[in-house]
C-alpha positions in Angstrom: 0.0 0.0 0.0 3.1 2.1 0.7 4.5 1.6 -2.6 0.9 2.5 -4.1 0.9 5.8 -2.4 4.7 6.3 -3.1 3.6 6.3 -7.0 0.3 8.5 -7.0 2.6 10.7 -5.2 5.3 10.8 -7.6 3.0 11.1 -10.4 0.9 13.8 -9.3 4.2 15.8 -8.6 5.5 15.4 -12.1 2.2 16.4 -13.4 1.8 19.3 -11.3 5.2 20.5 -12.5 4.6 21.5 -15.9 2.3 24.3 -14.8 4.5 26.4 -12.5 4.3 30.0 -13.3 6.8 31.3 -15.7 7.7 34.6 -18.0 6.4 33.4 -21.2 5.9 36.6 -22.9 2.2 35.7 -24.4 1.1 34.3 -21.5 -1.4 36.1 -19.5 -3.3 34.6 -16.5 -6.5 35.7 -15.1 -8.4 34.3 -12.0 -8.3 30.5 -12.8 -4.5 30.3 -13.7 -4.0 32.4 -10.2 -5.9 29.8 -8.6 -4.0 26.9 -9.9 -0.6 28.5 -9.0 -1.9 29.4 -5.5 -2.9 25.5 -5.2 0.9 24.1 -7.0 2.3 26.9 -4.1 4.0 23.8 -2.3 5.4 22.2 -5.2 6.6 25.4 -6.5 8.3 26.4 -3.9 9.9 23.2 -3.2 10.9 23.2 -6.9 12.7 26.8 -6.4 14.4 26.4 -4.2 16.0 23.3 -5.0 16.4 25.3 -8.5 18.2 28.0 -6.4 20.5 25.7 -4.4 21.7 23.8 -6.9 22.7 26.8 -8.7 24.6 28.4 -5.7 26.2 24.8 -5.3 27.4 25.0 -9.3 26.3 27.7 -11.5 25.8 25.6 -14.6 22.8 23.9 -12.9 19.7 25.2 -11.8 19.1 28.3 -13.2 15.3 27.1 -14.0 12.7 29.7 -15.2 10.1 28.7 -12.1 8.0 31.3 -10.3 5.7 31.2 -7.4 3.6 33.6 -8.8 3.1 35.0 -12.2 4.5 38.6 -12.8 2.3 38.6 -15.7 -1.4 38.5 -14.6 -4.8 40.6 -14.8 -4.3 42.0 -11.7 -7.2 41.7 -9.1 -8.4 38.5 -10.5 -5.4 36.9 -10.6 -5.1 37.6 -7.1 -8.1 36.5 -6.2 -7.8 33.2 -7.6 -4.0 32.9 -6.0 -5.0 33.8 -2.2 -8.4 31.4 -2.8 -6.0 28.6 -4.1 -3.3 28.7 -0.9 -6.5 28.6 1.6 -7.5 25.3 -0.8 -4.3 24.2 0.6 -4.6 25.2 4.3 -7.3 23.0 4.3 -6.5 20.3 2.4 -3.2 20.2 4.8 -5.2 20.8 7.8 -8.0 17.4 6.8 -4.2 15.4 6.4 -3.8 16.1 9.9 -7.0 15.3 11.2 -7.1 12.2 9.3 -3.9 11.1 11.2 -4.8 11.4 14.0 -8.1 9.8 13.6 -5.7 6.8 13.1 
């Protein structure tokens, strides 16, 4: 079961990685794409600064183009959406917790 959980987990990182916020020049994201990087928040950050070690450990590595928030956005909405996405996560931490020790 262990092994089970080790894989969703590992998958659902590697999916959630290919959406972190970048500075793609035609990219602009409103409310939704605020909410989905204010939910990937944990990954992200994990991601960066792993990006931002690795870089201060050898300069050829690391130097990845990840945000944890995109500079490019409608404003207000985006906003919006990236606060309402982070509380997704409070609470979806805080129902882990109460699940264990339920256990």
């Amino acid at each position: 079961m262990k092994k089970l959980s080790l894989f969703f987990v590992i998958v659902l990182m590697m999916s959630l990685s290919s959406c972190f916020a970048s500075e793609e020049p035609l990219a602009l994201y409103g409310f939704w794409g605020g909410l989905w990087h204010g939910v990937i928040i944990v990954v992200s950050l994990v991601v960066k600064l792993v990006s931002v070690i690795a870089h201060a450990i050898n300069p050829e590595y690391g130097n990845w183009d990840i945000n944890i928030f995109s500079f490019q956005n409608e404003g207000l909405a985006y906003w919006v959406g990236f606060v309402l996405g982070i509380f997704a996560n409070l609470g979806v931490f805080s129902r882990l917790r109460q699940v264990r020790r339920n256990q």
